[in-house]
C-alpha positions in Angstrom: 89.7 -10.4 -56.0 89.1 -9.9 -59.8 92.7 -8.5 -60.6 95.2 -10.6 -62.4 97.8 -9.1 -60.8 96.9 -10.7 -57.8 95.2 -13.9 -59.1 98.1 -16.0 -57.0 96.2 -15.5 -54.0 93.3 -17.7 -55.2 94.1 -21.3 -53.8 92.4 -24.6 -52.4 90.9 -24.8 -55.8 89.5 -21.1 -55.8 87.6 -21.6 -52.4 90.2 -19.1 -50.4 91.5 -15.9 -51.9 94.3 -15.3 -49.2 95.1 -11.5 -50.6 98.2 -10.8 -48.7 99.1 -7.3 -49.2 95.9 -6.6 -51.0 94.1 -3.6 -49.9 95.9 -0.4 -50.9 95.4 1.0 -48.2 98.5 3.8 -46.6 100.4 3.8 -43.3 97.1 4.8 -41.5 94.7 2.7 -42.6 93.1 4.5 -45.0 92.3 3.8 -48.7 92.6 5.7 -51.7 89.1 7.3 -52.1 89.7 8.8 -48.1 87.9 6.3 -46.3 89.9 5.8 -42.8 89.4 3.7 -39.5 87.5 5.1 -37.4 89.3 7.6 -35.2 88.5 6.3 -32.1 89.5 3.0 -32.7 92.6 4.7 -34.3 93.2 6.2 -31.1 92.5 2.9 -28.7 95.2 1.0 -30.9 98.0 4.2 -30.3 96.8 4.0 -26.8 97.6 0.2 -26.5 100.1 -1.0 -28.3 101.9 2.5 -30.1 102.1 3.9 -33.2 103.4 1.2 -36.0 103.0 1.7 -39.5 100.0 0.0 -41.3 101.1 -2.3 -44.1 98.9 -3.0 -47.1 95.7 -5.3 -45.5 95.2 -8.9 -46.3 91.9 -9.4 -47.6 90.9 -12.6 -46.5 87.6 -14.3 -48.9 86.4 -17.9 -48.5 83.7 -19.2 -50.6 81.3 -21.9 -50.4 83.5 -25.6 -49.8 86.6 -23.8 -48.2 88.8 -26.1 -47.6 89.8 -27.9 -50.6 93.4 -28.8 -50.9 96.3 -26.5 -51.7 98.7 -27.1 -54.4 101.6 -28.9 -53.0 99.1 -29.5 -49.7 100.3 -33.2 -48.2 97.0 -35.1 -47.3 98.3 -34.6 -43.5 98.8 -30.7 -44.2 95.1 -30.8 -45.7 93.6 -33.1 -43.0 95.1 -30.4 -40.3 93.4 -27.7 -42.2 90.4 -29.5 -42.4 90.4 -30.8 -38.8 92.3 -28.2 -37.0 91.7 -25.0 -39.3 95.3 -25.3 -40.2 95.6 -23.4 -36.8 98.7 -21.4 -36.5 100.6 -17.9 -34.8 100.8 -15.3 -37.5 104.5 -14.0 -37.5 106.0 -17.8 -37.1 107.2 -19.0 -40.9 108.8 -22.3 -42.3 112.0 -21.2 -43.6 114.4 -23.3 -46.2 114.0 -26.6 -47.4 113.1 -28.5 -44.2 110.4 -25.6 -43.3 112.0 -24.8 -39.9 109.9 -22.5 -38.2 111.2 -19.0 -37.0 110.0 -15.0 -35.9 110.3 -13.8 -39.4 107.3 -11.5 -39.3 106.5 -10.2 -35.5 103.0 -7.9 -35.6 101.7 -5.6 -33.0 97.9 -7.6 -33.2 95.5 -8.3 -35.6 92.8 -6.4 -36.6 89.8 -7.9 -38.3 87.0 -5.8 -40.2 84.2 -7.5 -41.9 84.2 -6.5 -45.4 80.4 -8.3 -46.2 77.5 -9.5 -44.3 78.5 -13.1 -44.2 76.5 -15.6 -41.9 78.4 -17.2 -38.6 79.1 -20.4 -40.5 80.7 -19.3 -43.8 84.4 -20.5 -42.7 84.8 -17.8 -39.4 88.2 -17.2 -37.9 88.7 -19.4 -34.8 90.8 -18.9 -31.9 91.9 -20.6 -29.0 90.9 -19.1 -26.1 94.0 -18.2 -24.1 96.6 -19.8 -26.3 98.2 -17.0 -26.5 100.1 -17.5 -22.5 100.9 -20.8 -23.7 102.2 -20.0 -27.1 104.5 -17.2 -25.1 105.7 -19.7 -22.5 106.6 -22.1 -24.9 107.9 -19.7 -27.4 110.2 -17.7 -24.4 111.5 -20.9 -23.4 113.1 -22.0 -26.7 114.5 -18.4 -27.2 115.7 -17.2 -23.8 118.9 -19.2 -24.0 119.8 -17.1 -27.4 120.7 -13.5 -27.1 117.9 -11.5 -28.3 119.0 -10.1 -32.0 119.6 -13.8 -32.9 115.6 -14.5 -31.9 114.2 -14.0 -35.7 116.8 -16.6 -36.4 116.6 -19.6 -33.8 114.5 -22.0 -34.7 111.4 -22.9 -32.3 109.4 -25.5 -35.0 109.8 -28.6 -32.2 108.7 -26.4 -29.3 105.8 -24.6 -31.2 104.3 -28.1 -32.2 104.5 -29.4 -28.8 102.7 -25.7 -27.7 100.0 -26.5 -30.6 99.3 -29.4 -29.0 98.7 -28.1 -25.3 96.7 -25.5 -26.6 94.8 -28.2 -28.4 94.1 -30.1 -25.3 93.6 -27.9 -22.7 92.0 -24.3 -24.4 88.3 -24.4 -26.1 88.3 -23.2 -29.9 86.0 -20.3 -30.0 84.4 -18.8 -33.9 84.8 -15.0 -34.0 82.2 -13.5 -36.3 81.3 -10.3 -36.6 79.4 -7.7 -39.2 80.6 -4.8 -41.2 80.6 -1.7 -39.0 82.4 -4.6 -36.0 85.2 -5.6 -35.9 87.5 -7.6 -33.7 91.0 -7.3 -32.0 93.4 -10.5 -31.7 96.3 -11.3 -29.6 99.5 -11.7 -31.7 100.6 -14.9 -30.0 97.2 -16.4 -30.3 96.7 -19.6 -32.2 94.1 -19.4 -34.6 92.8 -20.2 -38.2 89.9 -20.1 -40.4 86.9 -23.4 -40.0 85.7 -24.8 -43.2 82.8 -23.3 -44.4 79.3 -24.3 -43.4 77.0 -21.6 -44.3 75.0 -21.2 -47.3 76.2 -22.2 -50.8 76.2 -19.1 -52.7 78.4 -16.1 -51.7 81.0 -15.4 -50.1 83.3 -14.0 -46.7 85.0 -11.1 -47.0 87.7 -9.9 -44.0 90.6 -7.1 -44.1 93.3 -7.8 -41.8 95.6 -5.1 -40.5 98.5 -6.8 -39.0 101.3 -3.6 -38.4 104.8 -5.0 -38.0 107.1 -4.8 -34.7 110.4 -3.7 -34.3 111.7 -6.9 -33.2 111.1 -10.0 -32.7 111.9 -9.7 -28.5 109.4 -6.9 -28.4 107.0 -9.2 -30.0 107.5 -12.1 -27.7 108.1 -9.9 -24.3 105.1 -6.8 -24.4 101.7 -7.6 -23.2 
C-alpha cells in the first residue's frame, strides 16, 4: 500500500487502493517469507476446478468514504458505482476507444481472504445471488454463433448490459464478509462489486484476491 511503485493503484481520491498484481506471492499461493494457503483448501481448489497457476494477488483496500469518484469517472460511471457497486464479471474488459467489452481475461474463480478484521459495513464485496446462470446464458448466446478461438474477440458489451440488468431485477444483492482465517469462494461468471463503505471512520479493509487464469475463454464460458 505504502510503495511508490505501486502508488497507481490508489484511486477515487485515495479511498480504494485497487493493487492489481500486488501481492508477491508464486504460482501456489504462497509469499516470500513461506506462508502458503492452507493445504486443504489447496487441495479442494485442484479437486474442483484443476491445477492453474496463481498470478500475483490483488489486494483490494477501501477506506473510510469509498466511493469517491475516479479520475476520468463520468457522473453516470460514478453514480453506478455508487448505486450499483459498479457491479461487473471479472474477465469481461472495455477494449479500444469505444470500450467494447470482450473475454480478455477468463479466471478459474475467485478467491477472497480477509487480510484485517474489518467490520460487515466497511465497503464488503457484493454479489448477486445466482447471476452467474444468467450472465452464462446471455454471455453463450452472443458467442455461440462465433467459432470458439474468435470468443476473446467478439464483442458481447450490448448483451452483457442487457444481462446486468436481469440480474438486477430479478437476483437479490447479497454482502459477503468474512474474517481473517475465512475466506470465501466466487463463481467466475458472477456479477458483483464492492458497496460504499458504511462502517466506522477510521481504518481500513483489507482483501487478497486470487483470481488464476483459464486456458481459454470457451473453457471459461462452458465448465461448471
Amino acid at each position: 500500500m505504502s510503495d511508490p511503485a505501486l502508488a497507481q493503484w490508489w484511486v477515487c481520491e485515495n479511498t480504494w487502493f485497487v493493487g492489481v498484481d500486488a501481492l508477491n506471492n508464486d504460482s501456489v499461493g504462497t509469499l516470500p517469507d513461506g506462508t502458503a494457503l492452507p493445504k486443504a483448501l489447496a487441495r479442494d481448489l485442484s479437486n474442483s476446478f484443476g491445477v492453474y497457476p496463481f498470478h500475483k494477488a490483488q489486494v483490494s483496500v477501501a477506506t473510510p468514504g469509498y466511493p469517491k469518484p475516479r479520475v476520468g469517472e463520468s457522473e453516470a460511471g460514478f453514480r453506478y458505482r455508487l448505486n450499483r457497486a459498479a457491479a461487473h464479471v471479472d474477465g469481461v474488459k472495455p477494449e479500444g476507444p469505444e470500450r467494447r467489452r470482450m473475454i480478455k481475461e477468463p479466471h478459474a474463480y475467485v478467491l477472497g481472504l480477509p487480510l484485517n478484521d474489518a467490520p460487515p459495513e466497511a465497503a464488503p464485496l457484493v454479489v448477486w445471488q445466482g447471476s452467474h446462470e444468467i450472465m452464462r446464458r446471455a454471455i453463450n448466446d452472443a458467442l455461440s454463433p462465433h467459432p470458439t478461438e474468435t470468443w476473446g474477440d467478439v464483442d458481447i458489451t450490448d448483451i452483457y448490459q442487457a444481462a446486468r440488468r436481469e440480474v438486477f431485477e430479478t437476483c437479490p444483492r447479497v454482502p459477503i464478509h468474512a474474517r481473517p482465517g475465512e475466506g470465501y469462494l466466487m463463481h467466475r461468471l458472477s456479477l458483483h462489486g464492492v458497496a460504499p463503505w458504511q462502517g466506522p471512520d477510521h481504518g481500513d479493509r483489507r482483501i487478497a484476491y486470487f483470481r488464476p487464469a483459464m486456458t481459454s475463454a470457451q473453457d471459461w464460458i462452458e465448465q461448471s
